[in-house]
C-alpha positions in Angstrom: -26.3 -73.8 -53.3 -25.0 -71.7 -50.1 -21.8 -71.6 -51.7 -23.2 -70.1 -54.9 -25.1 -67.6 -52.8 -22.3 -66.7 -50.9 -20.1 -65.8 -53.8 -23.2 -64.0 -55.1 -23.8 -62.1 -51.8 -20.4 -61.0 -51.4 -19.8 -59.4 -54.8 -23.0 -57.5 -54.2 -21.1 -56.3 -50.7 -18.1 -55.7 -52.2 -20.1 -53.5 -55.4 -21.8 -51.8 -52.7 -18.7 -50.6 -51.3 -16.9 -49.9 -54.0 -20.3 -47.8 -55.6 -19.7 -45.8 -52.0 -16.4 -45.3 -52.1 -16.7 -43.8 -55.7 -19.7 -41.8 -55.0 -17.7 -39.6 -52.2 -14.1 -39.0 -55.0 -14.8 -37.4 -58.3 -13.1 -39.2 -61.1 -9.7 -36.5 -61.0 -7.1 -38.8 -59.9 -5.3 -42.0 -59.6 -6.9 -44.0 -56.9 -10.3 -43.8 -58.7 -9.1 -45.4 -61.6 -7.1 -47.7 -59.0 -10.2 -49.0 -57.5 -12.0 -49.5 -61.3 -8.9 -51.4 -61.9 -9.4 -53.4 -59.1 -13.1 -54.0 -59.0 -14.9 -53.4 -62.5 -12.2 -54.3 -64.9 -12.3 -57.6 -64.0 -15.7 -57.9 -64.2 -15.9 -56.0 -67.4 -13.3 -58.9 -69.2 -14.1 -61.7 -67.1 -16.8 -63.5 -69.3 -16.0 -61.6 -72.6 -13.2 -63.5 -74.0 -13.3 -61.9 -77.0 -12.8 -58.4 -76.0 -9.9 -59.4 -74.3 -8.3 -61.4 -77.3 -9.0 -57.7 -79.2 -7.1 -56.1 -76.3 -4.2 -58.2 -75.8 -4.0 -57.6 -79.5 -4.3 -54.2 -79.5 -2.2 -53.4 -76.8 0.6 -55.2 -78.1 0.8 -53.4 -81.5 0.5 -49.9 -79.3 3.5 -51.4 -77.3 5.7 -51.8 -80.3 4.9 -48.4 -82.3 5.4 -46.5 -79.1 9.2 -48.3 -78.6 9.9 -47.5 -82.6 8.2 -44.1 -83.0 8.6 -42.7 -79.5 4.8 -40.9 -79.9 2.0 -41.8 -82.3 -0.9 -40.2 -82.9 -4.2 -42.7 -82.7 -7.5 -42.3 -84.1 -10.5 -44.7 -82.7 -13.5 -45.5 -84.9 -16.4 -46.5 -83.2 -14.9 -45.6 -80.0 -18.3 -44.8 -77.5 -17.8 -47.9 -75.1 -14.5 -49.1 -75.5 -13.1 -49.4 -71.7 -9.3 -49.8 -73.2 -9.3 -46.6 -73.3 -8.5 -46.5 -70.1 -5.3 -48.6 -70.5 -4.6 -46.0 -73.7 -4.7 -43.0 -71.3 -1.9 -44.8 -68.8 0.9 -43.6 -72.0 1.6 -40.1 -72.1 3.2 -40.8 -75.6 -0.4 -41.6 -77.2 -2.5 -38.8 -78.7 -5.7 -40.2 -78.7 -8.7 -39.1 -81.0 -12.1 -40.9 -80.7 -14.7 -41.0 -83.2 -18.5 -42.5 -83.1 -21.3 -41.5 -85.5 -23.9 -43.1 -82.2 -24.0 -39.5 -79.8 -26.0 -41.1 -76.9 -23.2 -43.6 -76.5 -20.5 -41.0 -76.9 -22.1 -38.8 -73.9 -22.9 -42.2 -72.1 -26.5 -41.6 -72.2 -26.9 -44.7 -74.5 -24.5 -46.8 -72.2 -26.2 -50.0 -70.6 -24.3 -49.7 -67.6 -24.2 -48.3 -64.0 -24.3 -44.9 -62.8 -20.5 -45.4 -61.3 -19.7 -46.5 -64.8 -21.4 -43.6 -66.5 -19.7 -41.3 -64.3 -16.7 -43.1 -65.0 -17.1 -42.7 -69.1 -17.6 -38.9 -68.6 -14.1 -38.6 -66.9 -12.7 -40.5 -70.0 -14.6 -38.2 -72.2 -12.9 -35.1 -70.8 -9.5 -36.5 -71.0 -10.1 -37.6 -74.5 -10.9 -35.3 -78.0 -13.8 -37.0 -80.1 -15.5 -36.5 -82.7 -19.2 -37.0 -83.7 -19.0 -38.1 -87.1 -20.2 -40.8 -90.2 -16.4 -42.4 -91.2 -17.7 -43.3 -94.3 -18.7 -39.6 -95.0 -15.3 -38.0 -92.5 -13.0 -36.0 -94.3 -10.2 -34.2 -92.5 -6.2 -33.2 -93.4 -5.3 -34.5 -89.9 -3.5 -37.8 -90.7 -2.8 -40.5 -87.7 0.0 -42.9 -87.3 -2.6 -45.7 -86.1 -6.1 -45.9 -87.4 -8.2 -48.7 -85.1 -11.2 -50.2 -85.3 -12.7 -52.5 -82.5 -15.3 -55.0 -83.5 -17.3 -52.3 -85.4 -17.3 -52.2 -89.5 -19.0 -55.3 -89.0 -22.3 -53.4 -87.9 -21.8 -51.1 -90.6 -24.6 -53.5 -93.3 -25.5 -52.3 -96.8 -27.5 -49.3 -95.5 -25.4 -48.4 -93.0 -26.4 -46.6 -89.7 -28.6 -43.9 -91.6 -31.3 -45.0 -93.3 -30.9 -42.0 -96.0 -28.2 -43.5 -97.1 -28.5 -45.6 -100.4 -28.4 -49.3 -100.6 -24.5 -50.6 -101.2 -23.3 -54.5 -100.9 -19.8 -52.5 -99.5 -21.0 -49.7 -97.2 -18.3 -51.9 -94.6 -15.1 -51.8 -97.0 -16.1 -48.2 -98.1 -15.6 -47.3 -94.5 -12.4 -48.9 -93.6 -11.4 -47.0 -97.2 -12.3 -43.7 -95.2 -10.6 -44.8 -92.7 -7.0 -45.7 -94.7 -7.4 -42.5 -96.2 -6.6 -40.9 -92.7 -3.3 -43.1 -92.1 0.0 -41.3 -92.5 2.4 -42.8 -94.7 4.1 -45.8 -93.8 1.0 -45.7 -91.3 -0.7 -48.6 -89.7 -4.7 -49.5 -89.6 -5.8 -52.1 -87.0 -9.3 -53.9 -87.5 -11.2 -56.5 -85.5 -14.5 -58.6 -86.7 -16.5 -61.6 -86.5 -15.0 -63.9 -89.6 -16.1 -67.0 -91.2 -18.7 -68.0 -94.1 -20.0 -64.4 -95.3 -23.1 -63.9 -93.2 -25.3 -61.1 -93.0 -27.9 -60.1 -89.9 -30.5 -57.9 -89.3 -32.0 -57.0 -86.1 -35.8 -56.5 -86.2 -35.2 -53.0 -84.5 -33.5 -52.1 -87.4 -35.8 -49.3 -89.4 -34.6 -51.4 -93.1 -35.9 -55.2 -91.3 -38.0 -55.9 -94.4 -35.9 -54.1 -97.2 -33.1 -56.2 -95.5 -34.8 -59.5 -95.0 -35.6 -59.4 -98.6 -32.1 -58.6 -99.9 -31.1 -62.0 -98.2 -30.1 -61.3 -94.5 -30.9 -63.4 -91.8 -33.0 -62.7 -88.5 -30.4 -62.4 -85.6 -29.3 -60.8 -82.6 -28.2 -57.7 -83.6 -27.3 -56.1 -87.1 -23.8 -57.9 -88.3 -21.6 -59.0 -90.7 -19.4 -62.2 -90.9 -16.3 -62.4 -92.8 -14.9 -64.9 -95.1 -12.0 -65.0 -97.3 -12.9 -62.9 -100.4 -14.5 -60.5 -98.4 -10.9 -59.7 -95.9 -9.7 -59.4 -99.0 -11.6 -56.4 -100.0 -10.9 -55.1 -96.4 -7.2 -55.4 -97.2 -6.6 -54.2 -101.0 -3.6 -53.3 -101.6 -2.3 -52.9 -98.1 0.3 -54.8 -96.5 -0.8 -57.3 -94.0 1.8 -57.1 -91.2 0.2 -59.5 -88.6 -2.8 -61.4 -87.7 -4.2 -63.3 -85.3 -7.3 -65.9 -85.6 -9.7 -66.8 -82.4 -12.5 -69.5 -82.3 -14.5 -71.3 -79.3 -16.7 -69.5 -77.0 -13.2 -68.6 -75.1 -11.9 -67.9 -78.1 -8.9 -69.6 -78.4 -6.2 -69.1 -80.6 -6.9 -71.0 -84.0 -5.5 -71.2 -87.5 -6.5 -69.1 -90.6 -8.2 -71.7 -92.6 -10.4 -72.9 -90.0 -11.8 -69.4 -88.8 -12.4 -68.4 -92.1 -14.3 -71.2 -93.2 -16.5 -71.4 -89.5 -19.9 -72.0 -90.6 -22.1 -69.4 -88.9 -25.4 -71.1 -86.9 -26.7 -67.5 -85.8 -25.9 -63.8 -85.2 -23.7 -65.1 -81.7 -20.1 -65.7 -83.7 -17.6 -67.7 -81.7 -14.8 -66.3 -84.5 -12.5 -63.7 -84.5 -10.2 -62.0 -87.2 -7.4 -59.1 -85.3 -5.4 -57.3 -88.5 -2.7 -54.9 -88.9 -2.3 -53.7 -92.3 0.4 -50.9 -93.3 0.3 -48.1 -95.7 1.8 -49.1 -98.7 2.8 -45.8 -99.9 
């Protein structure tokens, strides 16, 4: 027990001193982000396996189309959050565009974290361009040479995240549809989400509980989708799959195909992970 409460007692020191250490720098330089390296970081990924599986993931698809392009242009869907942005900002060769239809999360208002945290978001933010806006609805000329999307369409259910909008089985696939129609040619989209026997779940918070509960959905959680075969396939279409990766197990190890896609779903907390990269096919 004194062990325990020791390691507890000196994390809260350490916090402490890295909180004061912040609280006297504004986030303009080097060594802050140093020192959130350090300290926060780790804490950020050290239980959440599957954010770093997503990452890893991530990172190394960034890695390779930097080497072959030299610069690529990156748009983020459902970005408000996402602390790999950080790692993102480290390449000068990136141009990075975020974009989040949730506004309190985008400002950091809507962030369950710490004040250090928040402060650190809003130095991200001004680094950064966003913008606030419904991908299923988002129209724009700009094109991007890599379209992600981080454990997101799968909170995207048949009414979406507006509750004008009309009742559709697909609102998910229409969005990653939006979201191909912003890839350049022989550009690259990269998705993340829960897979498994097709699921759906509805959070009693959400304004369409009843409508939802009657269509079929489960009580869970949060508001989410799970993923199984035929439904992937309507995330992929005609695009060409060019890698991906399968996780299962509460660290989320690495797994084959056919047994994450067939994980039989107990509740909303999915141990099962699909990481995609399809290509343009024109």
């Amino acid at each position: 027990m004194k062990k325990y409460l020791s390691i507890i007692s000196n994390f809260l020191i350490k916090k402490l001193i890295f909180e004061k250490i912040i609280s006297l720098f504004e986030f303009n330089d080097n060594i802050n982000l140093r020192l959130f390296n350090l300290f926060y970081k780790k804490q950020i990924y050290k239980k959440n396996f599957e954010r770093k599986r997503e990452v890893t993931f991530l990172l190394e698809i960034i890695h390779d189309l930097v080497k072959k392009k030299n610069k690529i242009s990156l748009l983020d869907v459902g970005f408000a959050g996402s602390w790999y942005i950080l790692d993102i900002l480290k390449a000068d060769n990136i141009d990075y565009t975020g974009l989040d239809i949730n506004n309190s999360r985008i400002t950091g208002l809507g962030l369950k974290v710490d004040a250090t945290l928040k402060k650190l978001w809003n130095f991200m933010l001004s680094k950064i361009k966003y913008i606030y806006a419904d991908i299923i609805d988002y129209k724009s000329k700009n094109k991007y040479d890599l379209v992600i999307s981080i454990s997101t369409i799968e909170h995207i259910l048949p009414l979406g995240y507006d509750s004008k909008k009309e009742y559709g089985p697909y609102l998910d696939i229409d969005a990653v549809d939006s979201m191909k129609n912003l890839v350049k040619e022989e550009g690259y989209i990269l998705l993340t989400f829960p897979c498994g026997t097709e699921e759906f779940f509805v959070n009693r918070k959400n304004l369409n509980f009843n409508f939802l509960l009657q269509k079929g959905f489960k009580l869970g959680h949060h508001n989410l989708i799970s993923y199984d075969e035929n439904r992937i396939k309507k995330i992929i279409g005609d695009w060409k799959v060019i890698k991906e990766k399968y996780f299962m197990g509460k660290k989320f190890n690495p797994i084959g195909k056919t047994s994450a896609i067939n994980y039989e779903h107990k509740s909303s907390f999915i141990n099962s992970l699909c990481c995609i990269l399809l290509k343009n096919p024109k």
